[in-house]
DRENPA-642397 format. One line per 10 residues: number of its first residue (from 1); for each residue x, y, z of C-alpha. Coordinates in pm, 1 decimal, always signed. Example, Ala and Ser with C-alpha at 12.3 -4.5 7.8 and 13.67 -1.06 7.14 Angstrom:
2
1	+1230.0 -450.0 +780.0 | +1367.0 -106.0 +714.0
***
This chain:
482
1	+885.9 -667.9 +254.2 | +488.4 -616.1 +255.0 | +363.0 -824.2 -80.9 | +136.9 -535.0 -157.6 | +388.8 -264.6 -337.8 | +121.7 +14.9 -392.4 | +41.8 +272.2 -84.2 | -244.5 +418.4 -34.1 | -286.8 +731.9 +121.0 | -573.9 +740.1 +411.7
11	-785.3 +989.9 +438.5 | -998.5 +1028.2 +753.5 | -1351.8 +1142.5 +821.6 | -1471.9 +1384.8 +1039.6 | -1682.9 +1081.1 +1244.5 | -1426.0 +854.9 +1197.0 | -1128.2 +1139.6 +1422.6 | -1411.9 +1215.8 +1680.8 | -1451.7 +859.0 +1746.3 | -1118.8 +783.8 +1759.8
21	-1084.9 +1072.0 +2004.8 | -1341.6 +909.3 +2222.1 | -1165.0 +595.1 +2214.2 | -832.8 +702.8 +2321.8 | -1019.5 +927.0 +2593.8 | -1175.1 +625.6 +2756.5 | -931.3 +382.4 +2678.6 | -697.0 +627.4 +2906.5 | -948.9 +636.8 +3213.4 | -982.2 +254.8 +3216.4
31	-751.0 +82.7 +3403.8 | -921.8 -317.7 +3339.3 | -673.9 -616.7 +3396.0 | -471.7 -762.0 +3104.4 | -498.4 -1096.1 +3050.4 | -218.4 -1298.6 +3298.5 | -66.6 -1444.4 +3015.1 | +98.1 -1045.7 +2925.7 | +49.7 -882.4 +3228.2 | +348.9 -912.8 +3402.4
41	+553.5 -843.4 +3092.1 | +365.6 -525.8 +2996.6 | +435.7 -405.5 +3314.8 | +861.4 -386.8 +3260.4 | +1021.9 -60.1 +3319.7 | +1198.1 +129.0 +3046.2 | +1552.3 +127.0 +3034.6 | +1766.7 +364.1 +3178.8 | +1949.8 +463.5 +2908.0 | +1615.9 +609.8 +2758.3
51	+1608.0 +955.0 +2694.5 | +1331.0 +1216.0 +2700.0 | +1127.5 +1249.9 +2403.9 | +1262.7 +1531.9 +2120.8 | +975.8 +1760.0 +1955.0 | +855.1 +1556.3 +1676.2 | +1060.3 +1829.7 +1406.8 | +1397.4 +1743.7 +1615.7 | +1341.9 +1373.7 +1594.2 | +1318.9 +1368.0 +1280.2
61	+1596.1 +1618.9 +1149.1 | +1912.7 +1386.3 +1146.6 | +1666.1 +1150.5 +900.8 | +1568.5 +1441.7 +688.1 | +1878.4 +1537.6 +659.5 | +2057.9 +1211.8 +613.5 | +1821.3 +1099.6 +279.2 | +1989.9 +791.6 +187.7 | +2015.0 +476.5 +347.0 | +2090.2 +96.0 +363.7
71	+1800.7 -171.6 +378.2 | +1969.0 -514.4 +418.4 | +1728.7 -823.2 +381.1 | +1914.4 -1130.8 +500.5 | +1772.5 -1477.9 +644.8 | +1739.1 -1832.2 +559.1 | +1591.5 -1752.2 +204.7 | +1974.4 -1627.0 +119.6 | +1976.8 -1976.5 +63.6 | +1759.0 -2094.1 -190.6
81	+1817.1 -1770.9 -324.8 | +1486.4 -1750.5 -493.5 | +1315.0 -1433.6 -325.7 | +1264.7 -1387.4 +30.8 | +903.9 -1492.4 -9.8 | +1020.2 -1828.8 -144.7 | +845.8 -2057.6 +128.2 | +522.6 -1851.6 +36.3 | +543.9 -1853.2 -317.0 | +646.8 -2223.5 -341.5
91	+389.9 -2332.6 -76.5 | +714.5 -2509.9 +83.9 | +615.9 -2659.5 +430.8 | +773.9 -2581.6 +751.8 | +968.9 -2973.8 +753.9 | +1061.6 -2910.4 +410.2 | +1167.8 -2545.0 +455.6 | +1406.9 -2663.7 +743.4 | +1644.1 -2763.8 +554.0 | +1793.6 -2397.2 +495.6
101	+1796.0 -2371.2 +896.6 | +2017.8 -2671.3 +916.1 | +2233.4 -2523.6 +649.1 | +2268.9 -2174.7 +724.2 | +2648.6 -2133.2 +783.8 | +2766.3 -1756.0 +649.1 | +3133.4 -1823.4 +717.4 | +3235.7 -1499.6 +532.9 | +2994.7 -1273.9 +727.5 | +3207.0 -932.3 +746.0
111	+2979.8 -692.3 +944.5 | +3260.5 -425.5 +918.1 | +3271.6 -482.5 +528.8 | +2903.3 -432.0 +551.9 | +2959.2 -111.7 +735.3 | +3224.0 +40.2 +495.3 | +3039.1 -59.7 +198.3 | +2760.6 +134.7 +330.3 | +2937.4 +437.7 +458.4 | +3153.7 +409.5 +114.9
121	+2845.6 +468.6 -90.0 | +2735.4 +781.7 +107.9 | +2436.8 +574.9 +294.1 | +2369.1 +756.3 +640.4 | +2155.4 +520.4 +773.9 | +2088.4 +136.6 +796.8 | +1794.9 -106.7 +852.3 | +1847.7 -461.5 +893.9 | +1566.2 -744.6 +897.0 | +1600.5 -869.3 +1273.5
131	+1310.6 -1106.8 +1147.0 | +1161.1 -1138.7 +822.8 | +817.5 -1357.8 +766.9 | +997.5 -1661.9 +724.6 | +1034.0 -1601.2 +1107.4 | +1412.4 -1667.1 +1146.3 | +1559.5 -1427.7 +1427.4 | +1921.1 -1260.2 +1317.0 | +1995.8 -1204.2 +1719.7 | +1991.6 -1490.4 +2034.0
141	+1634.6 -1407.1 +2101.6 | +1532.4 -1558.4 +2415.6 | +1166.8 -1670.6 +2315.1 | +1224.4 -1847.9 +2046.9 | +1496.0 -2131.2 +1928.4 | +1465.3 -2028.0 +1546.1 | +1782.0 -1796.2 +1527.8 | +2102.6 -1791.7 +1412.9 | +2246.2 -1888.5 +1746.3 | +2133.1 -2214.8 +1699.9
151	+2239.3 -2290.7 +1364.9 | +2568.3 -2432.9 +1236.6 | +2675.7 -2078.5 +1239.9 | +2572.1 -2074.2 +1622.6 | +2651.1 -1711.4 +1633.5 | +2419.0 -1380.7 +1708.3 | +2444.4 -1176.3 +1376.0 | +2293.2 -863.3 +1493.6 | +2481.0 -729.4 +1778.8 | +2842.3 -743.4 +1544.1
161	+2656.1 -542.6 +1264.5 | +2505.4 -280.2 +1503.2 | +2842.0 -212.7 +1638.9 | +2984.6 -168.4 +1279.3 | +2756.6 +29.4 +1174.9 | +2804.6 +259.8 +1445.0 | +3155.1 +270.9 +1441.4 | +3153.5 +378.3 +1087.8 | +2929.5 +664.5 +1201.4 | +2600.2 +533.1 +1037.1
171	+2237.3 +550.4 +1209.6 | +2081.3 +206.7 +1325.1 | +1745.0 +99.1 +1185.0 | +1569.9 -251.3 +1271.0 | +1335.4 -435.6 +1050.7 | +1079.2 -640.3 +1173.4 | +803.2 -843.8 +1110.1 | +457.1 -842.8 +1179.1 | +405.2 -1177.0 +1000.5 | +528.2 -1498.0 +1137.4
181	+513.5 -1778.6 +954.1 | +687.5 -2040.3 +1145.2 | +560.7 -1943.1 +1449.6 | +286.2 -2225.7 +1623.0 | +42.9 -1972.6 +1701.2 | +29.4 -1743.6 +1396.1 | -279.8 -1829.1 +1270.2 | -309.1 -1924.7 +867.1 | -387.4 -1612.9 +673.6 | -440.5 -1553.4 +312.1
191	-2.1 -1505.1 +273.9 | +54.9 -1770.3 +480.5 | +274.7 -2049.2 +295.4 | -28.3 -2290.3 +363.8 | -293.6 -2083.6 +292.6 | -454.9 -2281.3 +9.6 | -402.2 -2636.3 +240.8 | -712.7 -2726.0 +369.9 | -582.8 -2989.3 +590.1 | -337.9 -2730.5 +734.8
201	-564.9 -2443.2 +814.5 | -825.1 -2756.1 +974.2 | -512.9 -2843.2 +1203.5 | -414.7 -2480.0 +1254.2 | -780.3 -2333.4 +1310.8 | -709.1 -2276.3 +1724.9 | -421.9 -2114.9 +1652.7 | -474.9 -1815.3 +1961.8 | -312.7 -1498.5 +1796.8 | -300.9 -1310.1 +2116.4
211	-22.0 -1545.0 +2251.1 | +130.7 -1493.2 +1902.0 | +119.7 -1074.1 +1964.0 | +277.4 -1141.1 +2323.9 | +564.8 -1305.3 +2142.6 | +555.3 -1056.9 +1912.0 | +555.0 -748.2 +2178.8 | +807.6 -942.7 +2361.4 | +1113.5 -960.4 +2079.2 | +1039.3 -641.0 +2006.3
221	+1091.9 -501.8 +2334.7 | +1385.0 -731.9 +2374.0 | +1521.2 -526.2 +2004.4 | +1450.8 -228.4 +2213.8 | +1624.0 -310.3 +2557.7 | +1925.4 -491.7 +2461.3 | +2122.9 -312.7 +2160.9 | +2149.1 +62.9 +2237.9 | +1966.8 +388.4 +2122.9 | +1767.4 +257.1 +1789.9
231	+1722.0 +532.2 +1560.8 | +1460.8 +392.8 +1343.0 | +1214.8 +72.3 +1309.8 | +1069.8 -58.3 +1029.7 | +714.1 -243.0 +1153.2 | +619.2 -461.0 +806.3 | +317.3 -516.6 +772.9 | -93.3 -475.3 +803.9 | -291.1 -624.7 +566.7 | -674.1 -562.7 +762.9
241	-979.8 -716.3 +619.0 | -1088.1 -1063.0 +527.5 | -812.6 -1322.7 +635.4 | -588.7 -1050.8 +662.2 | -446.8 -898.2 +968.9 | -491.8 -593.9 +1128.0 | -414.1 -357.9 +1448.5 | -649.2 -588.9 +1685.9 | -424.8 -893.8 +1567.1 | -132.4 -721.2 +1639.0
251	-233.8 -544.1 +1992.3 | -99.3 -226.1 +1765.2 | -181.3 +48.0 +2036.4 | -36.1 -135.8 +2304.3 | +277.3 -178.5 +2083.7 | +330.8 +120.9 +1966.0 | +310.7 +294.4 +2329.2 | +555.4 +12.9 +2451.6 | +761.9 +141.9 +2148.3 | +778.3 +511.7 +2249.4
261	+784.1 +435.3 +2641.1 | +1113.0 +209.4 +2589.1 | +1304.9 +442.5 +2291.5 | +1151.1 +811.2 +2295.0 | +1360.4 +948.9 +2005.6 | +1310.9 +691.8 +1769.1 | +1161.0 +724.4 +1452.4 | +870.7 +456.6 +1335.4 | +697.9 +358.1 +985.4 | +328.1 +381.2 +890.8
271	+228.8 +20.0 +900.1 | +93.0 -118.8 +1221.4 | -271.2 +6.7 +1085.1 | -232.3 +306.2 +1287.1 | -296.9 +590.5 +1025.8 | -543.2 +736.1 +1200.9 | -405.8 +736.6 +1545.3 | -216.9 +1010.3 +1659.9 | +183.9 +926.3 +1741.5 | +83.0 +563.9 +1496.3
281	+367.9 +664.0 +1301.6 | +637.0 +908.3 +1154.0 | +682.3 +881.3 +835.4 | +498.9 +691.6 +479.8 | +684.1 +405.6 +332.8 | +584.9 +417.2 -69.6 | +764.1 +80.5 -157.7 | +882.3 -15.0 -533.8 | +763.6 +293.9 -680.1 | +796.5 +686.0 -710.3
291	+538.6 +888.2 -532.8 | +442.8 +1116.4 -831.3 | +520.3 +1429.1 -588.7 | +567.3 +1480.5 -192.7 | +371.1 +1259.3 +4.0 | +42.7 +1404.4 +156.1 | -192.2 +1324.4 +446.4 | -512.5 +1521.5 +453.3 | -358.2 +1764.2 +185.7 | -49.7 +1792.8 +350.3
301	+287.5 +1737.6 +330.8 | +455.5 +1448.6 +542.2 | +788.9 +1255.1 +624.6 | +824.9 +958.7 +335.2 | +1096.9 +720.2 +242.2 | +1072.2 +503.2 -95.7 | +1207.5 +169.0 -65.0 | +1362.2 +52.2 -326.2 | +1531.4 -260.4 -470.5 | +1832.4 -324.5 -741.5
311	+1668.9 -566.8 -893.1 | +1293.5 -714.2 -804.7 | +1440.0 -888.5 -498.7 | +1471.6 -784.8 -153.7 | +1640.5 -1115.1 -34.5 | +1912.8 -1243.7 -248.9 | +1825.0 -1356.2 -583.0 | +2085.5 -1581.9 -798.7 | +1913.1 -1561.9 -1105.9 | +1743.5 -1220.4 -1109.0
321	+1857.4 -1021.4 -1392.0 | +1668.0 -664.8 -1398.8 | +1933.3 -494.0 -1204.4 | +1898.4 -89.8 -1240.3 | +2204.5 +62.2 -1373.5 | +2404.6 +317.0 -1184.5 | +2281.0 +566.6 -1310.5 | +1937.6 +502.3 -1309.7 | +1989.9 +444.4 -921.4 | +2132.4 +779.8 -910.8
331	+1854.1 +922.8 -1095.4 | +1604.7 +753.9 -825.1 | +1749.9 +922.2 -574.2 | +1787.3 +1264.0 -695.7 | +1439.1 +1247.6 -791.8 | +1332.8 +1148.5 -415.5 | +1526.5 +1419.0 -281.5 | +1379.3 +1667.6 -529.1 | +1054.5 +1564.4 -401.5 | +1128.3 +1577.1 -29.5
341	+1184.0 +1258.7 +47.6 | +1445.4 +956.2 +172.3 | +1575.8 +662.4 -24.6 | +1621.2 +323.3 +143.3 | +1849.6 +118.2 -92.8 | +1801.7 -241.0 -15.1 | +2124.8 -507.6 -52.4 | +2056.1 -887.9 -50.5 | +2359.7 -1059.9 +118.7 | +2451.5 -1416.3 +22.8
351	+2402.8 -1743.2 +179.8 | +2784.8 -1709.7 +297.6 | +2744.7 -1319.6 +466.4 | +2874.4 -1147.9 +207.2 | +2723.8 -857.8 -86.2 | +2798.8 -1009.7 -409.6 | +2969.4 -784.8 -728.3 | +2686.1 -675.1 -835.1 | +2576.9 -468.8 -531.8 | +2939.2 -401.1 -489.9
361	+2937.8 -227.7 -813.7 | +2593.4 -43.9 -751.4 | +2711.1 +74.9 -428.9 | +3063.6 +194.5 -552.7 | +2920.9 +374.7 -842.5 | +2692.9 +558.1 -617.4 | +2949.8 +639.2 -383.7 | +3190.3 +736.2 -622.2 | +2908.9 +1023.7 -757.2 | +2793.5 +1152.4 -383.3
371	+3160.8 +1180.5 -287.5 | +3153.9 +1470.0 -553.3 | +2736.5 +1591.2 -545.5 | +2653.1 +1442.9 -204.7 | +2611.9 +1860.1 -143.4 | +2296.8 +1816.1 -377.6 | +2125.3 +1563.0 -180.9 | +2292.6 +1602.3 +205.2 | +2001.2 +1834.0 +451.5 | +1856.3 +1914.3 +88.5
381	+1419.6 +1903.5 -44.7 | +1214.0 +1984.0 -273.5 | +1299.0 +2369.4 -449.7 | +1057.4 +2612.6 -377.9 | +774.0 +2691.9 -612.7 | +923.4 +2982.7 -769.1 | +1139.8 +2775.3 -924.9 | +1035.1 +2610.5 -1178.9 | +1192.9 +2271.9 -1292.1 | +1384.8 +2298.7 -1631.9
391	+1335.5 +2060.2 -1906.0 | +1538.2 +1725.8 -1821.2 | +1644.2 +1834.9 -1506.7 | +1593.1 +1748.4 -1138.2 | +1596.4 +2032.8 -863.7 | +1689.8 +2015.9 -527.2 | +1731.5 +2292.0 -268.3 | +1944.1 +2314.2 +90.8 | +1755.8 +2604.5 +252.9 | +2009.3 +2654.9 +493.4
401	+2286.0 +2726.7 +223.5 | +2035.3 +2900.3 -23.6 | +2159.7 +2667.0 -292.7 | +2016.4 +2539.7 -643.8 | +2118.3 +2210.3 -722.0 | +1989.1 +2148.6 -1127.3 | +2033.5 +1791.5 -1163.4 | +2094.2 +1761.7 -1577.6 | +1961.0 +1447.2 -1710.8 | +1981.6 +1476.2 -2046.0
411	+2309.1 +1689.9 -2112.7 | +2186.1 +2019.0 -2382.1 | +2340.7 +2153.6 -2661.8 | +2556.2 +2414.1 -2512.8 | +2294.8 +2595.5 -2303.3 | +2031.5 +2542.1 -2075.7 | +1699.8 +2811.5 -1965.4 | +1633.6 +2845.4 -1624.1 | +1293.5 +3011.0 -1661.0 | +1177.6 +3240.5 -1426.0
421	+1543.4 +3262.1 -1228.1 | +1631.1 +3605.0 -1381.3 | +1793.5 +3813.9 -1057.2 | +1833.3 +3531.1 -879.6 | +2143.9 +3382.7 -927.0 | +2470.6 +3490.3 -756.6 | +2718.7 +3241.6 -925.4 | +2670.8 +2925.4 -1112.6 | +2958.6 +2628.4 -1152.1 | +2947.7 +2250.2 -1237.2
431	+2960.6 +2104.7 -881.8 | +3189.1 +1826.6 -949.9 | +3477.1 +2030.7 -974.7 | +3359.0 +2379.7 -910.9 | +3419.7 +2535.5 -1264.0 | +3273.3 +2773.3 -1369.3 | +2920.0 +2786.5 -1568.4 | +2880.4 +3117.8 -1753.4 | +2526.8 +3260.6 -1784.8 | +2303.4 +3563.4 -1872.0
441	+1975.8 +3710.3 -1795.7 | +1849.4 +3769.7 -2128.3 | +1495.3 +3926.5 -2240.6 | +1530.5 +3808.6 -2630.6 | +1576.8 +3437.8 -2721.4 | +1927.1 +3345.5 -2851.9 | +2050.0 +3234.5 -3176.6 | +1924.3 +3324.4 -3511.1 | +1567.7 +3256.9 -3727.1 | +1448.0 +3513.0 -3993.6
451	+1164.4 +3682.0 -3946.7 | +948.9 +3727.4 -3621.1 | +964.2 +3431.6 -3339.9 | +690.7 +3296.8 -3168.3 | +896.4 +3228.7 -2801.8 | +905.4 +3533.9 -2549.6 | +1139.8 +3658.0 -2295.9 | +1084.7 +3411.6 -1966.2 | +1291.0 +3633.8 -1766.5 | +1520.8 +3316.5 -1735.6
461	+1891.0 +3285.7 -1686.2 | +2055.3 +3144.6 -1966.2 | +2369.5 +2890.2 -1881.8 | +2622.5 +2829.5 -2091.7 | +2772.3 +2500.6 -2093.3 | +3028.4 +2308.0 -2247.1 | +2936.2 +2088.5 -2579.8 | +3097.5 +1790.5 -2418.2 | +2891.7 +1648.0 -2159.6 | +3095.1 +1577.5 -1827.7
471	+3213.7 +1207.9 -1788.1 | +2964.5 +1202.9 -1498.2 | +2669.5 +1001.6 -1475.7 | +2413.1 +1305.9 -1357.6 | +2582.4 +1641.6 -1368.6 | +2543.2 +1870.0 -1134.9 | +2510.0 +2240.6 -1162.1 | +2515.5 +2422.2 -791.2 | +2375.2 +2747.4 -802.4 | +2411.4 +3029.4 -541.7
481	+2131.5 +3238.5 -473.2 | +2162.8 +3624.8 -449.5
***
C-alpha cells in the first residue's frame, strides 16, 4: 500500500477545469504518432467478452451494496515477514533481496480456503496484489521472469484464487502497482529501496521511464485480457512532485482509457493522479484512518472505501502485535457503513499460502456477528438527517426496506432516547434474534427527581431494554419505519 496514509481531498479551480477541458478537447482532435516502441501494442483490440459500459450509478450498485470486502497482500515479503515495505525500509539491495525469490515455496497455498474464509466472514468482494512494489508478479506474466511461475513453487497463483473466489460467489478485485522497484527501468525515486545510494542513483540515472510505463500498460492489460470480467482495480500509487511520480510518469490518461476500453463495467480507485479528469476514477480510497464523515469532492458526496489493516501490516508481519480486537473491527465497519462508505479488510498470508490464527479468528468473529446483523450493513448508508444519532450508538439505514439499524456501543441502563423519532417507528426488536424491544413516545422525561427538571420533551421514542446486555459484541436494534 501507498506509504502516505493521509488523503487529501482535491479541490479544483475554475482555471484549472477550463484548462483541463481544453486539453482533453485537443488532445481528442490530434491524432500524432506514438512512439514505435508502444505503438503497436496500444493499438490491440478489446476483448470480446467486453461488455457495454453501465451508467456510472449501475456500475457501481453491486459495490455499494456489497460494503465489505477482502484485501489480500501476499508476495515475497511473506517471507521475511517484516512489512511488505521491508526491502525499502531496510535499504536491502536487489542481490540481497533475491534470496526470498529463490525461497518462495507456499506449499500449503489453499485458494479455496482463501475463498471460504472470505465468504465465511460475510466479505462480498476481494482484491488481491497481482504486484506489489517489490515488483514480484502473483500470475505467469509474459514480460517479465519475476513471478511465481518461476520460483520453486513454479506455479501461477492468481488464476486458482480468481476461480475460488468466484465460485464462492465473491466479486474479483486486482491490486496493482504503480511502483516497481525491481524493475531495470524504474527510475530511483525518493521510496525507492536505493534512494539514499549515491552510487546507485549515478548508475541508474538513464533509467527511460517511458519503457518502464509500456511494461507497466502492458501487465495491466494482460490482468485485463486474460482472467475474466474484473469487477474492481486497485491502481497504488501517485506520489507527484519532486522525485516523486506522477500521471506523466505513468502515461495515466492513456491508461486509464486502455482500462475502460478493455473492461467497461469495472470499477477503478482515485490514484493514478487523475482527480481532476473526468472518468480518472470511481471512488476515494481513505487508507488507515476514518474519514470523519462521508467523503466529499467539491462539497459533495462521493463513492469511498477505507482500507484498513488488523494490525499495522499489510503484508504478513511475525512479530506485529497491535492486532484490533473483534469487536473493535466490527465497530470500524459499522461506523463506515453509517457514514456511507465500504470497508476493505486486508489479510497477510504466510510465507507457506496460508492465513495464520490470528486472521482466522478476526475473520470468524466477524462472520459469526454479520451472519446475525449482516441486515444492518448489506445495500445499507448513512441515516437520513432527521435522524439524529443517539448517544453511543451507530446508525445505519437500507432505504429500500425503510429500516433503522441503531448500532449500541455502549449497552444503557435499561433504556435508550431516540430523539426526534417520535411517530416514526412501526416496531422495534433486537435484530439478533428478533425479540422484541418495547418503547414509548413520551413528552415528560422518565423516572423520578423532586422538584422541577431542567431536560424537556425531545419528542423521542423511548426503548426499553433489558438490564443484561446481549452476549453480542455490537447489538443491534432494527427498527421499522411507519
Amino acid at each position: 500500500m501507498g506509504k502516505i496514509s493521509g488523503v487529501k481531498e482535491w479541490t479544483a479551480s475554475g482555471w484549472g477545469l477550463a484548462l483541463a477541458v481544453v486539453f482533453v478537447l485537443l488532445a481528442a482532435r490530434v491524432s500524432g504518432a506514438k512512439p514505435a516502441a508502444v505503438r503497436t501494442q496500444t493499438s490491440q483490440a478489446k476483448p470480446a467478452s467486453a461488455a457495454p459500459a453501465a451508467p456510472a450509478a449501475d456500475k457501481m450498485k453491486w459495490w455499494t451494496e456489497a460494503r465489505f470486502g477482502m484485501f489480500i497482500h501476499w508476495g515475497l515479503y511473506a517471507l521475511p515477514a517484516r512489512h511488505e515495505w521491508v526491502k525499502r525500509n531496510e535499504r536491502i539491495k536487489d542481490e540481497d533481496y533475491r534470496k526470498y525469490f529463490d525461497h518462495f515455496n507456499p506449499d500449503l497455498y489453499d485458494p479455496a480456503a482463501w475463498a471460504r474464509a472470505a465468504k465465511n466472514a460475510g466479505m462480498k468482494y476481494f482484491v488481491v496484489t497481482t504486484k506489489h512494489h517489490e515488483g514480484f508478479c502473483l500470475w505467469d506474466s509474459k514480460y517479465m521472469d519475476y513471478k511465481a511461475t518461476k520460483t520453486p513453487y513454479g506455479k501461477d497463483l492468481l488464476k486458482p484464487l480468481v476461480k475460488a473466489m468466484r465460485d464462492e460467489g465473491i466479486k474479483v478485485g486486482f491490486y496493482h502497482s504503480l511502483l516497481d522497484w525491481h524493475h531495470p527501468d524504474y527510475p530511483v525515486d525518493k521510496y525507492h529501496p536505493m534512494a539514499e545510494n549515491a552510487e546507485f542513483r549515478e548508475k541508474a540515472k538513464n533509467r527511460d521511464v517511458r519503457k518502464y510505463a509500456e511494461y507497466l500498460h502492458n501487465q495491466v492489460r494482460e490482468l485485463l485480457t486474460e482472467f475474466g470480467p474484473i469487477d474492481c482495480l486497485f491502481m497504488d500509487y501517485s506520489f507527484p512532485g519532486p522525485d516523486g511520480k506522477g500521471r506523466a510518469d505513468w502515461q495515466s490518461e492513456k491508461l486509464i482509457k486502455m482500462i475502460r476500453e478493455l473492461q467497461p463495467n469495472i470499477i477503478v480507485d482515485d490514484r493514478l493522479d487523475l482527480l481532476d479528469v473526468p472518468g480518472g476514477w470511481d471512488y476515494r480510497t481513505p487508507e488507515q484512518f476514518m474519514p470523519r464523515g462521508w467523503v466529499t469532492v467539491d462539497g459533495k458526496r462521493v463513492p469511498w472505501e477505507t482500507c484498513q489493516t488488523f494490525s499495522g501490516s499489510w503484508g504478513y508481519h511475525r512479530d506485529e502485535a497491535t492486532w484490533k480486537s473483534v469487536r473493535q473491527l466490527i465497530v470500524m465497519l459499522a461506523e463506515t457503513v453509517s457514514k456511507g462508505g465500504n470497508l476493505l479488510l486486508n489479510v497477510g498470508p504466510t510465507g507457506r499460502g496460508a492465513f495464520d490464527d490470528r486472521a482466522l479468528e478476526r475473520l470468524e468473529g466477524m462472520g459469526r456477528w454479520l451472519k446475525l446483523h449482516g441486515r444492518s450493513i448489506y445495500g445499507c448508508t448513512q441515516a437520513p438527517p432527521e435522524f439524529p444519532k443517539p448517544a453511543n450508538c451507530l446508525l445505519t439505514w437500507n432505504p429500500e426496506a425503510k429500516r433503522l439499524y441503531v448500532h449500541v456501543l455502549e449497552w444503557p441502563m435499561g433504556v435508550l432516547s431516540l430523539d426526534g423519532f417520535a411517530g416514526r417507528v412501526e416496531y422495534a426488536q433486537l435484530l439478533s434474534d428478533a425479540s422484541e424491544v418495547r418503547f414509548s413516545e413520551e413528552t415528560d422525561a422518565s423516572g423520578f427527581m423532586a422538584g422541577e427538571r431542567e431536560e424537556k420533551s425531545r419528542n423521542a421514542v423511548i426503548l426499553r431494554l433489558p438490564v443484561l446486555k446481549p452476549a453480542i459484541e455490537v447489538p443491534v436494534i432494527e427498527l421499522y419505519l411507519k
